[in-house]
Backbone as numpy.savetxt, mean C-alpha at the origin, in Angstrom:
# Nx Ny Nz CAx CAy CAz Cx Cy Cz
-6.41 6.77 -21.14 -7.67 7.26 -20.59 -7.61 7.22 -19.07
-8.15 7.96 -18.45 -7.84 8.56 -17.09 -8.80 7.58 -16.36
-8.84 6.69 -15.74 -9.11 5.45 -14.56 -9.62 6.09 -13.25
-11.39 6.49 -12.78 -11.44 6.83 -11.36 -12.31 5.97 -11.13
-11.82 5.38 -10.09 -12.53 4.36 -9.44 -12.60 4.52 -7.69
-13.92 4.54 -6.80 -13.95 5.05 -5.98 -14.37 3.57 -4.98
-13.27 3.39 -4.04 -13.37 2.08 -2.94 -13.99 2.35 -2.16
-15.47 1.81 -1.49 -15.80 2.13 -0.01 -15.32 0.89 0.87
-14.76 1.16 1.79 -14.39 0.03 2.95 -14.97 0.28 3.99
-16.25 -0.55 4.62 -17.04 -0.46 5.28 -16.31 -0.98 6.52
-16.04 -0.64 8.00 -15.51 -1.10 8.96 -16.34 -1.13 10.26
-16.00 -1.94 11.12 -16.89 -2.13 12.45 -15.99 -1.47 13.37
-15.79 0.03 13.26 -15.20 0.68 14.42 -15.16 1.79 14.20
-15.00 2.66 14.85 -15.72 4.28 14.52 -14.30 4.87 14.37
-14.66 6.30 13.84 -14.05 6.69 13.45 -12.71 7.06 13.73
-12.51 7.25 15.21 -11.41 7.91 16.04 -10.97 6.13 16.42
-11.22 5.33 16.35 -10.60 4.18 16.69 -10.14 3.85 14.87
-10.38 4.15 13.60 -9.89 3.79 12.92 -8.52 4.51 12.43
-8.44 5.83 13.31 -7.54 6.47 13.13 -5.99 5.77 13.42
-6.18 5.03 14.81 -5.34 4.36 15.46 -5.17 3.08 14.81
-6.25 2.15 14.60 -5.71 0.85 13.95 -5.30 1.18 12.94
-5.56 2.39 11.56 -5.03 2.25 10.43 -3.47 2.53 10.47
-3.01 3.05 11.18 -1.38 3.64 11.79 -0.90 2.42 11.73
-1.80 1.58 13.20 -0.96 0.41 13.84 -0.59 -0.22 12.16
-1.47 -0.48 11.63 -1.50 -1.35 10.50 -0.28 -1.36 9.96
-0.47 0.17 8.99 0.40 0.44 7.68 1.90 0.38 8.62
2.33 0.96 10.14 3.39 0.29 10.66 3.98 -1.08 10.89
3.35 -2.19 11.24 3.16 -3.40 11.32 3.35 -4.33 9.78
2.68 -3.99 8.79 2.40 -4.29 7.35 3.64 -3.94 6.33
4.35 -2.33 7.17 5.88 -1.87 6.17 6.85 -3.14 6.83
6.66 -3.69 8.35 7.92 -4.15 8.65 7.77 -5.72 8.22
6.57 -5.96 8.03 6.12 -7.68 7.19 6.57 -7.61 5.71
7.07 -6.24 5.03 7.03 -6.49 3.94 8.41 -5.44 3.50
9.16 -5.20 4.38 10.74 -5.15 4.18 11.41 -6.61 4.24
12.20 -6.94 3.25 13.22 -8.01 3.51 14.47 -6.86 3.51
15.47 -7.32 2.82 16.81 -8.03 2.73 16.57 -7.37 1.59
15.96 -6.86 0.29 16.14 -6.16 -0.78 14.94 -5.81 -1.49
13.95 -5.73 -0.43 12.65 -5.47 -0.88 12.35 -4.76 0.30
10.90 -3.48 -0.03 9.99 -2.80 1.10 10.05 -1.32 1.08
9.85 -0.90 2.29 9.78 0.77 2.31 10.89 1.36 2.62
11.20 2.00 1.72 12.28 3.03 2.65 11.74 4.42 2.63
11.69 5.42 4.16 10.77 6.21 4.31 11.91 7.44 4.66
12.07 8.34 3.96 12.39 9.79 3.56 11.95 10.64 4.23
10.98 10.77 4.50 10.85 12.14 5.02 9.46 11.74 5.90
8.92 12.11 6.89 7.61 12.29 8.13 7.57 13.21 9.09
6.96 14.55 8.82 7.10 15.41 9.30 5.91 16.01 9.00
5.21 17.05 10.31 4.50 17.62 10.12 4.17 18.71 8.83
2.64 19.21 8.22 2.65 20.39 7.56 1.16 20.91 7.77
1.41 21.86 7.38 0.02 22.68 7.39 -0.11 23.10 6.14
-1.54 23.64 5.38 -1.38 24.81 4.46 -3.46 24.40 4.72
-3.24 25.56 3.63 -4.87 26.25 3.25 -6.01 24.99 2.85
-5.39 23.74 2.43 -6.22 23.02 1.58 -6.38 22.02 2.46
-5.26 21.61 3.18 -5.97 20.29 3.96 -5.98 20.56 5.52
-5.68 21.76 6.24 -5.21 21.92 7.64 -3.74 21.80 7.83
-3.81 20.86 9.22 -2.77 20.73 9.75 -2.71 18.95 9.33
-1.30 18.55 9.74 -1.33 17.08 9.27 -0.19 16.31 9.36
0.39 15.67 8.93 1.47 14.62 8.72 1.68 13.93 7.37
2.75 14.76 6.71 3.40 14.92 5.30 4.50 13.47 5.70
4.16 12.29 4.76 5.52 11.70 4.33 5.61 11.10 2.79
7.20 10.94 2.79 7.76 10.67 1.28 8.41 9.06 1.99
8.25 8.49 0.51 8.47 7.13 1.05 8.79 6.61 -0.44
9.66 5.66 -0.62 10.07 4.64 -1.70 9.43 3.15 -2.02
8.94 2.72 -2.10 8.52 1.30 -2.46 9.59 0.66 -3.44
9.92 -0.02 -2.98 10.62 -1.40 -3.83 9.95 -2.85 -3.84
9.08 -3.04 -5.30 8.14 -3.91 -5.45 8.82 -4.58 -6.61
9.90 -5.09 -7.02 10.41 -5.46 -8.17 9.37 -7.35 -7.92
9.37 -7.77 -7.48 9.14 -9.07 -7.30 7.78 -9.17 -7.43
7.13 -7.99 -7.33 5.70 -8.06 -7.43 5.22 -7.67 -8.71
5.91 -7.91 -9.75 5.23 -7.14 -11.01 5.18 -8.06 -12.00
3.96 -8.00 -12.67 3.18 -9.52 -13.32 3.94 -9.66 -14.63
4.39 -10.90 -14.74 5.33 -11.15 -15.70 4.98 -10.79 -17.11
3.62 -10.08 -17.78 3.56 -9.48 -19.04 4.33 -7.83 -19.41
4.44 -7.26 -17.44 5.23 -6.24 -16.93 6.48 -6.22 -17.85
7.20 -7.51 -16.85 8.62 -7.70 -17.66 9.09 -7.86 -18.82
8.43 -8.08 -19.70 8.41 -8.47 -20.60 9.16 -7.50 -21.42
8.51 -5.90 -21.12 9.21 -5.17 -21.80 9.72 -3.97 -20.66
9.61 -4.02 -19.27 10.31 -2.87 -18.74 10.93 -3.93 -17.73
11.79 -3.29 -17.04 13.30 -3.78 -16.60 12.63 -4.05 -14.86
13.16 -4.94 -14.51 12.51 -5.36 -13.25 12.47 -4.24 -12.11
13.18 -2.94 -12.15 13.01 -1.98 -11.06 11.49 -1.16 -11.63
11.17 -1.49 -12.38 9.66 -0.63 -12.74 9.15 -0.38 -12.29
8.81 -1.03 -11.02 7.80 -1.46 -9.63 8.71 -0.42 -8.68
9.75 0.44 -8.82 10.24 1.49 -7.64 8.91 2.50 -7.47
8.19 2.44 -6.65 7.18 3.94 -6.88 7.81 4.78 -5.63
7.56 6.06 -6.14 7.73 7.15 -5.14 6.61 7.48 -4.36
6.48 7.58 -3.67 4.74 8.02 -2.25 5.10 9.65 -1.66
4.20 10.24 -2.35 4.11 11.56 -1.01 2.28 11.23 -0.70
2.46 11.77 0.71 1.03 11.28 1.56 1.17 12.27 2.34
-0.55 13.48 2.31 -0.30 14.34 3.37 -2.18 13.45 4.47
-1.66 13.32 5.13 -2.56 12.90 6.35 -2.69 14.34 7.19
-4.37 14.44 6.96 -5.08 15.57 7.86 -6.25 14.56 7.85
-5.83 13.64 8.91 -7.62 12.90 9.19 -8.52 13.53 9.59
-9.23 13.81 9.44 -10.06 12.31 8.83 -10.31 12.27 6.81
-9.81 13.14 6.11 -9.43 13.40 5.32 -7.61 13.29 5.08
-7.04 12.13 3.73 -5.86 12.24 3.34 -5.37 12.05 1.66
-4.30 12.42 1.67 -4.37 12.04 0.28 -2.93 11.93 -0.30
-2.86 10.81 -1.03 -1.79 10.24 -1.62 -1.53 10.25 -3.15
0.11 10.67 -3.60 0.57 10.87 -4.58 1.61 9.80 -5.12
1.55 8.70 -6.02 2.12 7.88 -6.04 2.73 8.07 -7.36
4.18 7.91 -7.50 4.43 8.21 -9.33 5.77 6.87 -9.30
5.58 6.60 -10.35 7.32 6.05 -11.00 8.44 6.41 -11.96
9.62 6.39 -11.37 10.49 7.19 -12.47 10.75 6.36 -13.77
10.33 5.55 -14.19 10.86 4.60 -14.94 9.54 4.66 -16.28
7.99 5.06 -15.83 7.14 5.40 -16.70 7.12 7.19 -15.92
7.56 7.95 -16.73 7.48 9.52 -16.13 6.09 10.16 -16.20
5.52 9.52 -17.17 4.26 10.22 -17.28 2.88 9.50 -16.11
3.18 8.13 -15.47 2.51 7.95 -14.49 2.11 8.23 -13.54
0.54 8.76 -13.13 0.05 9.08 -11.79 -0.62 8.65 -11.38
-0.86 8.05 -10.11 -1.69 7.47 -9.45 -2.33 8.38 -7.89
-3.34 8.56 -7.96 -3.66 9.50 -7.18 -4.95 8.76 -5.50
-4.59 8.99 -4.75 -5.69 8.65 -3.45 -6.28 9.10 -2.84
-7.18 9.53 -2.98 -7.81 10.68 -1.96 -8.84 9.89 -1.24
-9.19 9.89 0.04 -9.92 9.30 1.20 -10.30 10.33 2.66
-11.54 9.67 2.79 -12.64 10.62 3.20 -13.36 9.18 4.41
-12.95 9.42 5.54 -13.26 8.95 6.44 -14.56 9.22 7.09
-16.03 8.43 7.51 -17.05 8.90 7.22 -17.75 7.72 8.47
-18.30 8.58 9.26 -19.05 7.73 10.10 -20.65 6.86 9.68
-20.43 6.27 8.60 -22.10 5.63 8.10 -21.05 4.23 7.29
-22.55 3.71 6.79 -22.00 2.01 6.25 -21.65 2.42 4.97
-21.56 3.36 3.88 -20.90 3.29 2.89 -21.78 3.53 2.01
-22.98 4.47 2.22 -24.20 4.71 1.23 -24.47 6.10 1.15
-23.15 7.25 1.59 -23.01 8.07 1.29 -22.40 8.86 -0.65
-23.34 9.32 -1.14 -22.89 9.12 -2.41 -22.00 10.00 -3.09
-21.59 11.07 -2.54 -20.91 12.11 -3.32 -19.64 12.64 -2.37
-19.01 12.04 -1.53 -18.15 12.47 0.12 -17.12 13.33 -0.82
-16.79 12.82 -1.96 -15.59 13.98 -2.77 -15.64 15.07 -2.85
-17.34 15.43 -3.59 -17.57 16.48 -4.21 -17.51 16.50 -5.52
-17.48 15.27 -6.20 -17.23 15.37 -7.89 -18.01 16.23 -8.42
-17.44 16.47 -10.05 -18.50 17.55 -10.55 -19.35 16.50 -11.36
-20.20 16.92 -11.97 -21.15 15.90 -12.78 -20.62 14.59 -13.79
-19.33 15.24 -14.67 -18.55 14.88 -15.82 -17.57 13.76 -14.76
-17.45 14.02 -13.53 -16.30 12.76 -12.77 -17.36 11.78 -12.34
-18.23 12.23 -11.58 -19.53 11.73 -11.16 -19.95 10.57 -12.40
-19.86 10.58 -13.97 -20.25 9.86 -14.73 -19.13 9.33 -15.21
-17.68 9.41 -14.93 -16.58 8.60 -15.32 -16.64 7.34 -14.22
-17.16 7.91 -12.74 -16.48 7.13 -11.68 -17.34 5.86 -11.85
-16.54 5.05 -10.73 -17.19 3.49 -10.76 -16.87 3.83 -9.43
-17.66 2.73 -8.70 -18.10 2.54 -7.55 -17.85 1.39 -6.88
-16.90 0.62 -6.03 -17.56 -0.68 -5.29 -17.23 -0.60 -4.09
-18.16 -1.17 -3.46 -18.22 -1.53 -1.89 -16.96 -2.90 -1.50
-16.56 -2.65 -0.67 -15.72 -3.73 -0.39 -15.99 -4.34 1.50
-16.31 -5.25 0.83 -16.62 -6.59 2.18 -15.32 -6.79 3.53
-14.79 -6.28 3.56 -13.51 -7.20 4.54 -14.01 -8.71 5.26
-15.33 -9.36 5.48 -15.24 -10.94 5.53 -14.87 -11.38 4.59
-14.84 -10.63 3.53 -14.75 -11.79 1.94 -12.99 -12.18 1.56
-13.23 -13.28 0.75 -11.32 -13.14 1.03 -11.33 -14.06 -0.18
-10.98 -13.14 -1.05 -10.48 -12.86 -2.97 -9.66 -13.59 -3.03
-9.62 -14.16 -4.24 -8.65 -15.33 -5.04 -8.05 -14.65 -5.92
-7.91 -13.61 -6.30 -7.36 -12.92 -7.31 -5.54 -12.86 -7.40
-5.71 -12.78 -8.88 -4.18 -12.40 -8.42 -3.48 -11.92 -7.46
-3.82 -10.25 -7.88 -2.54 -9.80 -6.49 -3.25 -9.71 -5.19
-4.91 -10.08 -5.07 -4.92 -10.89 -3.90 -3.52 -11.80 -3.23
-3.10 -12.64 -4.12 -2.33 -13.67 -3.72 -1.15 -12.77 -3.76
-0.97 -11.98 -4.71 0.24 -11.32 -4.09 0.68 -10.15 -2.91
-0.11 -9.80 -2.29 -0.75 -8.85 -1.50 -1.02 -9.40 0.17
-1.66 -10.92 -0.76 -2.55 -11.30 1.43 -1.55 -12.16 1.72
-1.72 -12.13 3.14 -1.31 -12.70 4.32 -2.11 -13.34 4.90
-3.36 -12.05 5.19 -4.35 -12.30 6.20 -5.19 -13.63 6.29
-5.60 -14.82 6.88 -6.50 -15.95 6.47 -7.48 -15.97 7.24
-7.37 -14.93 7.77 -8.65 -14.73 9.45 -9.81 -15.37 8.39
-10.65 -15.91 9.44 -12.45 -15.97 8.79 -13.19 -15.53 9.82
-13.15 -14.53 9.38 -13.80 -13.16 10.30 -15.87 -13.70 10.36
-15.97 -15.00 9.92 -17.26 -15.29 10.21 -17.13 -16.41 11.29
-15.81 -16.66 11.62 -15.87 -16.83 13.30 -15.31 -16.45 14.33
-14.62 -15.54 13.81 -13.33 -14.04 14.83 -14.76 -13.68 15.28
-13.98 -13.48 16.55 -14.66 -12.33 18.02 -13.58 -11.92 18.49
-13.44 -10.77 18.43 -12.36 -9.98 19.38 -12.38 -10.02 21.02
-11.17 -10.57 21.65 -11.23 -10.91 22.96 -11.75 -9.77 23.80
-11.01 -8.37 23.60 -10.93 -6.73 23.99 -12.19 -6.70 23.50
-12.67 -6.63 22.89 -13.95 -5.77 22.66 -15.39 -6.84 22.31
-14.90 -7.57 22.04 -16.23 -8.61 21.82 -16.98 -8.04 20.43
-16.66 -7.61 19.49 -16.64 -7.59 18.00 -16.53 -8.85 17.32
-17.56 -9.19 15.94 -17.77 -9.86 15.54 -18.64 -11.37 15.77
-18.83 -11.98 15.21 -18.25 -12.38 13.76 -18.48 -11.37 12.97
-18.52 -11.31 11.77 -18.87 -10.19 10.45 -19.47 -11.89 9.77
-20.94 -11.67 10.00 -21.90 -12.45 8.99 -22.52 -11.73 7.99
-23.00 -12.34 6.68 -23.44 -11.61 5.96 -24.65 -10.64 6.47
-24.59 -9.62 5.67 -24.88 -8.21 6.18 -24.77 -7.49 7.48
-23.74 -7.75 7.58 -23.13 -7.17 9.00 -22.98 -5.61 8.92
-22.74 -5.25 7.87 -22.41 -3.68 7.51 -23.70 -2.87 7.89
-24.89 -3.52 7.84 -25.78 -2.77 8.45 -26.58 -2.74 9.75
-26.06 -3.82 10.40 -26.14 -3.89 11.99 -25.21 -4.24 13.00
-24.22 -3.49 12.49 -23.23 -3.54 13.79 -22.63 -2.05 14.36
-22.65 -1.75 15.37 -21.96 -0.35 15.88 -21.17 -0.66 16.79
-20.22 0.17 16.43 -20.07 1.31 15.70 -19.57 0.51 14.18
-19.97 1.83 13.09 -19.48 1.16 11.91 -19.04 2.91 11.05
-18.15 2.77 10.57 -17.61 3.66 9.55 -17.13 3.46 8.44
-16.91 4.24 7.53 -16.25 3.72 5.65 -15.06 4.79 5.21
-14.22 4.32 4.92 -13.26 4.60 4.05 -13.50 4.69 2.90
-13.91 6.23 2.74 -14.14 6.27 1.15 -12.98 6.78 0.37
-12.23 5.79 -0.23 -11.00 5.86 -1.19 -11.63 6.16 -2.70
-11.12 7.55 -3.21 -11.53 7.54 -4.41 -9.76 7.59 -5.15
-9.22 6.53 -6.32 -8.82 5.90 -6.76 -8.74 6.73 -8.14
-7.46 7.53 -8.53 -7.67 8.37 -9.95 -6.39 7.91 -10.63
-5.98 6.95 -11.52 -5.05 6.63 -12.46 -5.09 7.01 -13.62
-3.64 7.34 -14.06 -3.75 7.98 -15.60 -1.66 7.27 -16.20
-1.99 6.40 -17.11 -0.96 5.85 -17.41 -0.65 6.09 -19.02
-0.65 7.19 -19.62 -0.91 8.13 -21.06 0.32 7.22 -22.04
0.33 5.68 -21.89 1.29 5.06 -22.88 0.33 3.81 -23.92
0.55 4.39 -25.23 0.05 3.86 -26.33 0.08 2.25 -26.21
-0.25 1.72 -25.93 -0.18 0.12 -26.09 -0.27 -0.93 -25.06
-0.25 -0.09 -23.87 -0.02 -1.04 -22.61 -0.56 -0.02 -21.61
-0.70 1.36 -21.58 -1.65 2.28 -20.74 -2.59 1.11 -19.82
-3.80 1.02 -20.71 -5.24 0.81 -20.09 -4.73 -0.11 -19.02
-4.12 -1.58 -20.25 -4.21 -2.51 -18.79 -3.01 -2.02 -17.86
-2.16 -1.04 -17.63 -1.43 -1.39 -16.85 -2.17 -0.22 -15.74
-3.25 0.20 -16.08 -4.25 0.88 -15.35 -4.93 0.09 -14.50
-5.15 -1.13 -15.14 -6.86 -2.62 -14.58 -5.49 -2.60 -13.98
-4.23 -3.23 -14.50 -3.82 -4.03 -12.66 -3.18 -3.11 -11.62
-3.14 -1.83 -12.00 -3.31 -1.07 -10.71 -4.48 -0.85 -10.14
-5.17 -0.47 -10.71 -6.56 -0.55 -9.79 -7.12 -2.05 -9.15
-6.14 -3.54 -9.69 -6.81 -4.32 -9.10 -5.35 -4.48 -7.87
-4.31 -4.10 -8.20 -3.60 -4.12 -7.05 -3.81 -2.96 -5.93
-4.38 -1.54 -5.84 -4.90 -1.39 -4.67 -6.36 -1.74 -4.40
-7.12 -2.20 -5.40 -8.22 -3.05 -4.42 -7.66 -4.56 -3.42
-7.05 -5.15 -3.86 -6.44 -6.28 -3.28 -5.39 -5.38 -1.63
-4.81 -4.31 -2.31 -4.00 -3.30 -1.03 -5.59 -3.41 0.30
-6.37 -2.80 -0.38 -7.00 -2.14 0.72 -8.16 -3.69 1.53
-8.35 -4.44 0.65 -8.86 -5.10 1.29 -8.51 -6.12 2.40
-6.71 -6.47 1.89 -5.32 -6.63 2.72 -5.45 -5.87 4.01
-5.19 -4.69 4.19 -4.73 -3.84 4.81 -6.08 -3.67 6.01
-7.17 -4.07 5.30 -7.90 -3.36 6.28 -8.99 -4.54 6.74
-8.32 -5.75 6.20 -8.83 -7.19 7.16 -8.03 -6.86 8.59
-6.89 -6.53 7.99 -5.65 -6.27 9.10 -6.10 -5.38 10.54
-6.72 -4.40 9.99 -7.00 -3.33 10.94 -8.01 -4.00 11.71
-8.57 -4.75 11.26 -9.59 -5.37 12.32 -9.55 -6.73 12.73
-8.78 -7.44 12.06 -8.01 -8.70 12.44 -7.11 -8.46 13.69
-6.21 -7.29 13.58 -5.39 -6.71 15.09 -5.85 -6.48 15.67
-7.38 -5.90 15.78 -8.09 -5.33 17.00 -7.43 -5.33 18.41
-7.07 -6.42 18.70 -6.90 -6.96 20.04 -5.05 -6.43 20.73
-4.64 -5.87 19.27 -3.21 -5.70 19.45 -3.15 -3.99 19.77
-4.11 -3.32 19.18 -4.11 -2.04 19.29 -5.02 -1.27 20.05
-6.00 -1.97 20.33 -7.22 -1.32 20.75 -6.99 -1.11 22.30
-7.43 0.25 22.71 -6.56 1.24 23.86 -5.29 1.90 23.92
-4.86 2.13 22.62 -3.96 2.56 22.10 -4.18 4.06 22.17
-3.43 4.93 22.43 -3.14 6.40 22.15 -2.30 6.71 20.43
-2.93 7.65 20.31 -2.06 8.75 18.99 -0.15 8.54 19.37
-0.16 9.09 20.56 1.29 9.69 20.64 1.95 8.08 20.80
1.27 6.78 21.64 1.83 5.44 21.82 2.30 5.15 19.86
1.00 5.63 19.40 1.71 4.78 18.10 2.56 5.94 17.22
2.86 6.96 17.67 3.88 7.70 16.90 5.26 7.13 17.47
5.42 6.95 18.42 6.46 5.78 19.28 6.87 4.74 18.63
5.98 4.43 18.21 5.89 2.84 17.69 6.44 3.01 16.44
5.54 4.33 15.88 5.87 4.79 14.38 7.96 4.99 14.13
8.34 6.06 15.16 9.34 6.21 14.82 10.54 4.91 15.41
10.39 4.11 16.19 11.04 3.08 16.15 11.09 2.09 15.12
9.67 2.02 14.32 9.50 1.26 12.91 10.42 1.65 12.10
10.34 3.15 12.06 11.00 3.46 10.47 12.18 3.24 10.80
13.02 3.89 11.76 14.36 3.40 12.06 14.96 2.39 11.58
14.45 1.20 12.29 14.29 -0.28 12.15 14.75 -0.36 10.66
13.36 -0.06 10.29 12.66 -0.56 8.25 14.19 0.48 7.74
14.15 1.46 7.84 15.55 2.26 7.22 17.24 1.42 7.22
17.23 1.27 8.87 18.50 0.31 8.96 18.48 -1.07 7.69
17.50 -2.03 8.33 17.64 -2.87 7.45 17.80 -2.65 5.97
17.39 -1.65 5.09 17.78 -1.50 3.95 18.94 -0.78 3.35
19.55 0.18 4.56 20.79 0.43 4.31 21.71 -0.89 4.49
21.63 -1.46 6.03 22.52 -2.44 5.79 22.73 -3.15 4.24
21.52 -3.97 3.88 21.19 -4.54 2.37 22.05 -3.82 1.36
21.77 -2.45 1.19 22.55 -1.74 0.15 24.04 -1.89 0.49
24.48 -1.91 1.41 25.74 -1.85 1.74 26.47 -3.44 1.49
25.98 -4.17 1.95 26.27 -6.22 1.98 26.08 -5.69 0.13
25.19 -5.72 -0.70 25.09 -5.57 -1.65 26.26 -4.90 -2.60
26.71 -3.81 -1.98 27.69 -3.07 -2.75 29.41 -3.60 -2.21
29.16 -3.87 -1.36 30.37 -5.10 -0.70 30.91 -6.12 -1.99
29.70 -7.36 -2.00 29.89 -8.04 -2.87 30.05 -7.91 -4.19
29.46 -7.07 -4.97 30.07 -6.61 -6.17 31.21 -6.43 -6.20
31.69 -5.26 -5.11 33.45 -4.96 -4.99 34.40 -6.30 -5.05
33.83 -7.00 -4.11 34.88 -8.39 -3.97 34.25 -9.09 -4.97
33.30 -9.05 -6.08 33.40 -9.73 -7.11 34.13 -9.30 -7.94
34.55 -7.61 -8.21 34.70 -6.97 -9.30 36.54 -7.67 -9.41
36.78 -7.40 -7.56 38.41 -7.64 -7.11 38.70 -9.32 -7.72
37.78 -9.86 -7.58 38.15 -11.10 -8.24 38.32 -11.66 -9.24
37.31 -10.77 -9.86 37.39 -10.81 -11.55 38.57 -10.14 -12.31
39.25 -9.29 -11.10 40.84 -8.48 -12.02 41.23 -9.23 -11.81
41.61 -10.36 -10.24 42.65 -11.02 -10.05 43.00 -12.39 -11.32
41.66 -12.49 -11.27 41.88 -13.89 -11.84 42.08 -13.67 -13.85
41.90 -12.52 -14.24 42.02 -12.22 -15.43 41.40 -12.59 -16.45
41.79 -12.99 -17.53 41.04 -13.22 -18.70 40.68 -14.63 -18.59
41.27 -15.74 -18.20 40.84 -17.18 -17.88 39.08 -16.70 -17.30
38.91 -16.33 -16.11 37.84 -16.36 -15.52 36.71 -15.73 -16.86
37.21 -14.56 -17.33 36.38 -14.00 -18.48 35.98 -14.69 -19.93
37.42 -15.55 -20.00 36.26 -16.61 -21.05 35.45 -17.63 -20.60
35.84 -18.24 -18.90 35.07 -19.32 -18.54 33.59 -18.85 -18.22
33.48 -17.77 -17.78 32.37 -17.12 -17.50 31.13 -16.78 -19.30
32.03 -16.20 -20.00 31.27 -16.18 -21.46 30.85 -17.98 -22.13
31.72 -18.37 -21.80 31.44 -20.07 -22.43 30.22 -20.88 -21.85
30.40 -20.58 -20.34 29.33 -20.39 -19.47 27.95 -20.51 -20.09
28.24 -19.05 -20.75 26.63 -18.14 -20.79 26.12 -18.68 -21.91
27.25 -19.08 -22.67 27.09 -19.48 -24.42 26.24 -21.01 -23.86
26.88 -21.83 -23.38 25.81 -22.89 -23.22 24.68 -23.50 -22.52
């Protein structure tokens, strides 16, 4: 059954300033969360145009999340399950993201977001038709609040307590309760959230913990954007495309190197395992046997 669930993320910064912190972010956030055999590896970022969204910024990107996938996951699919593929065409203030995995073929996960200068009590920013309009669910999301949830925990970093953060640069905050309706500038990220995982027995929930792993994403991501304030704010477009293409570089190297150290050691394992012959091959099975 097809999963739409629509995120509002209410923020204390207008619109053309969220353009810039959300960049800084998702740049900053890929290079916290590349290791050594985990993170982004990013394919393709290049401009496009067409009829439906304008003009914009098209990228393809890999996720390698094997470590992040909840052990009822494993149970029956093989620990690369968690590879997702990302195409994302960005025409802000409007974007939208295509997320699939090769390992379930029939999985889609879909993002569409609608950047909106009000606190998040705008009710229809999609355009649904009546029949989505009565599938969708709705929640507002807090960025002071800070979730105990699972992939909360697998997801945050962030520990700010944004109910005593003040931004040095701008003198923003705290965020006390009901802040969303008296602070300016304020804008919302309206993420509407469309999953469809069409497998007999494990579909639904493996629907709930995607939808609870990008609620935990966005509420991550966008403590961040305003937790950095102070790192980005006076920032230009073209400063953080700078920033942008020195990141990916970076995030790319490090995972080629990895693949390479990786395919190294196999070789000089494989070379060792001829040298040493059948001795090593039963000590290794006797091994396993006990």
């Amino acid at each position: 059954m097809v999963q739409i669930k629509e995120f509002r993320v209410v923020m204390p910064l207008s619109v053309e300033e969220y353009q810039i912190a959300q960049s800084y972010m998702v740049m900053k956030m890929q290079q916290q969360n590349t290791s050594s055999n985990e993170g982004v590896d990013i394919l393709e970022d290049r401009p496009f145009e067409d009829d439906a969204y304008g003009k914009g910024q098209y990228t393809s990107k890999v996720y390698h999340l094997q470590s992040k996938a909840p052990t009822w996951l494993t149970t029956f699919a093989p620990a690369d399950a968690l590879i997702m593929q990302e195409e994302a065409w960005n025409a802000y203030p409007i974007c939208k993201t295509v997320i699939k995995c090769p390992y379930f073929a029939k999985f889609r996960l879909t993002i569409e977001t609608v950047h909106k200068a009000d606190n998040g009590k705008s009710e229809n920013v999609h355009a649904l038709t009546e029949e989505q309009l009565a599938a969708r669910q709705v929640e507002i999301i807090d960025i002071a609040s800070a979730p105990r949830d699972y992939w909360s925990h697998v997801v945050g970093r962030n520990n700010m307590d944004f109910s005593t953060f003040k931004s040095a640069r701008t003198g923003r905050g705290p965020l006390l309760e009901g802040w969303q309706d008296r602070c300016h500038p304020v804008m919302t990220a309206y993420k509407l959230v469309t999953v469809d995982v069409p497998y007999w027995g494990f579909g639904y929930r493996l629907e709930q913990a995607l939808l609870a792993g990008e609620r935990a994403l966005f509420i991550e991501s966008h403590r961040n954007c305003f937790g950095w304030i102070d790192e980005w704010f006076g920032m230009t477009m073209q400063q953080i495309h700078q920033l942008e293409q020195q990141s990916s570089s970076s995030i790319n190297e490090k995972l080629v190197k990895s693949i390479t150290m990786t395919n190294s050691e196999d070789s000089n394992r494989r070379c060792s395992q001829d040298g040493q012959g059948s001795y090593e091959t039963t000590v290794s099975t006797e091994s396993q046997a006990a």
